[in-house]
C-alpha positions in Angstrom: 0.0 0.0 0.0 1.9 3.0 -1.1 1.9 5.9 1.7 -0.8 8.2 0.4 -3.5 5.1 0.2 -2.6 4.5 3.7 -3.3 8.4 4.8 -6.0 8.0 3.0 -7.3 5.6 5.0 -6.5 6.9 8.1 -8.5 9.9 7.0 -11.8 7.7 6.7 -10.8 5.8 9.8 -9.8 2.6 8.4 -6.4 2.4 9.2 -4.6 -0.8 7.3 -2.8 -2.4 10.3 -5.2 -4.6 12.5 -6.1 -3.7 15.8 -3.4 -6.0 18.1 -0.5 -4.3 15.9 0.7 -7.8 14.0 0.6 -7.1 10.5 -1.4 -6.2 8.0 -5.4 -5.4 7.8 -6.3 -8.2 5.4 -10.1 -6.6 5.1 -8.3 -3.7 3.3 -6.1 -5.6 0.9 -7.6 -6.0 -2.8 -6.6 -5.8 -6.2 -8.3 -4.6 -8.9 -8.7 -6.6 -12.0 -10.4 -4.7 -15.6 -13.4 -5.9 -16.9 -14.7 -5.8 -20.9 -17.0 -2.9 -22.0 -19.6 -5.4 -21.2 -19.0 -5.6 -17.8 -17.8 -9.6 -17.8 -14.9 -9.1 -15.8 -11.7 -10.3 -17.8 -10.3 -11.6 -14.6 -11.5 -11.5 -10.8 -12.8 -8.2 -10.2 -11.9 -6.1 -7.0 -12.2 -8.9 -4.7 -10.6 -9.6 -1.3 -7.7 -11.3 -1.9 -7.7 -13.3 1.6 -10.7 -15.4 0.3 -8.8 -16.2 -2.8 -5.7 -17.4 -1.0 -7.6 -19.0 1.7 -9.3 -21.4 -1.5 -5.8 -21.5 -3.1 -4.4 -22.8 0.1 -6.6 -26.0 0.8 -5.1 -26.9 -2.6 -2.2 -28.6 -2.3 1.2 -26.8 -3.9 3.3 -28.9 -5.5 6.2 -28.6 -2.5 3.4 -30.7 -0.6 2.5 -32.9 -3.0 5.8 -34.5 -3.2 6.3 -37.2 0.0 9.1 -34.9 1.0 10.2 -31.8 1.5 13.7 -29.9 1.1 15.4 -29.1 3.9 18.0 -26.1 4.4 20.2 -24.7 7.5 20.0 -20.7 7.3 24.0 -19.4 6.7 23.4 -15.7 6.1 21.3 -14.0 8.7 21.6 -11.1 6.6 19.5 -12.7 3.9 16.4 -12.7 5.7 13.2 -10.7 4.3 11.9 -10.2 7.7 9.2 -7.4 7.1 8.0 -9.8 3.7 4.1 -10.0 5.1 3.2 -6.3 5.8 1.1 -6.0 2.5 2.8 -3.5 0.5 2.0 -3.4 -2.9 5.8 -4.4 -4.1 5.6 -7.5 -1.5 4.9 -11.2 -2.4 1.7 -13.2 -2.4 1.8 -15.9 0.2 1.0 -18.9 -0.1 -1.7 -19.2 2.9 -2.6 -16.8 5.6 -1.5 -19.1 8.3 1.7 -18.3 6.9 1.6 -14.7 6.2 0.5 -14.1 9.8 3.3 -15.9 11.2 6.0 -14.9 8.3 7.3 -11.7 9.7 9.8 -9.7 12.5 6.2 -8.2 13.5 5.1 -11.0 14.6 7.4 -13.3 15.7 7.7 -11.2 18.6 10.7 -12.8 20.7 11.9 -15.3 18.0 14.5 -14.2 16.0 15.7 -16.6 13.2 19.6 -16.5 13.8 22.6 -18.8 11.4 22.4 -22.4 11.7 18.9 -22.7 12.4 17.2 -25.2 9.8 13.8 -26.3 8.5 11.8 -27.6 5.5 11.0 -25.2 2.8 7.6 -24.8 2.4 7.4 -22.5 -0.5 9.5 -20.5 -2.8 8.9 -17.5 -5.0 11.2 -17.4 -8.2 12.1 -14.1 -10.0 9.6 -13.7 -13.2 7.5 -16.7 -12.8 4.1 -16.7 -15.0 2.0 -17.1 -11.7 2.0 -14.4 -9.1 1.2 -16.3 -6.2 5.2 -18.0 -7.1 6.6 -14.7 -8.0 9.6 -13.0 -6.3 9.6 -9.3 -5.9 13.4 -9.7 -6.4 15.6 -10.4 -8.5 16.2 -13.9 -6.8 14.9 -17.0 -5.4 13.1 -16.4 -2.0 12.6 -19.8 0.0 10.1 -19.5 2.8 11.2 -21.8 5.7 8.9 -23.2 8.6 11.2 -23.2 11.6 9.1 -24.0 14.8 5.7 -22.8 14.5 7.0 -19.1 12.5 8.1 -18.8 8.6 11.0 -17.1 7.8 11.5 -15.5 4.3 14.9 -15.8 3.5 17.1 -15.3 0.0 18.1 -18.7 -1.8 21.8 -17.2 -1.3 21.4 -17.3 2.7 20.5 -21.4 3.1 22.4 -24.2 2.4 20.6 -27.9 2.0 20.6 -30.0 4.6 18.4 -32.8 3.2 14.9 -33.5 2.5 12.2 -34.5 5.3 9.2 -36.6 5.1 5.7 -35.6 5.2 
């Protein structure tokens, strides 16, 4: 959301960050899709995007449909995207919102992700890739890693494989 939308906002009262300070108002975050001179909308029209993520998610990626699942030990601590999930415009899709509530430093509260720490990845967003919802911001691979119950964004160039896990 760039920073007049979010004045904006606070001038009608809606202000885009939820009420316990963790993140992102998810009420407030749509896209806007264009529609034919009919009116048959070409895509989704503005629509929230939480209840098209929240389908998307109870389909399985193809990370989970394998039996296993890669796993890598963080080596650069410096190659974290740790403010990932707070909805700007520029920012990634995620995958589910179990995951982009739990994927950032403004929420992980005392957990800090620090070298050496490891964990299966989960999902990863490649640079130009046809669908959004697998497309990095960046110009490199971003691997999201589930390390206790918290996802941590973090550059391809900041992990090193460990393994893979099962299911």
């Amino acid at each position: 959301m760039d920073p007049l939308s979010v004045l904006h906002s606070w001038l009608r009262g809606t202000e885009p960050y939820n009420d316990s300070g963790c993140g992102f108002r998810y009420d407030l975050y749509k896209r806007e899709v264009a529609s034919d001179s009919d009116g048959n909308s070409v895509g989704p029209r503005t629509k929230d995007v939480l209840d098209e993520r929240i389908e998307e998610s109870s389909q399985p990626d193809s990370a989970e449909t394998e039996s296993q699942l890669e796993r890598v030990t963080i080596t650069d601590a410096n190659q974290i995207y740790d403010t990932l999930n707070l909805g700007r415009r520029i920012d990634v899709l995620w995958p589910s919102l179990e995951m982009l509530e739990r994927g950032g430093r403004n929420c992980w509260g005392s957990f800090v992700p620090v070298e050496g720490m490891e964990g299966p990845v989960v999902h990863r967003w490649t640079p130009h890739h046809a669908d959004p919802q697998f497309r990095s911001h960046v110009d490199r691979t971003i691997f999201l890693v589930r390390i206790n119950n918290y996802y941590v964004p973090v550059a391809e160039d900041g992990v090193a494989a460990v393994g893979t896990t099962a299911l």
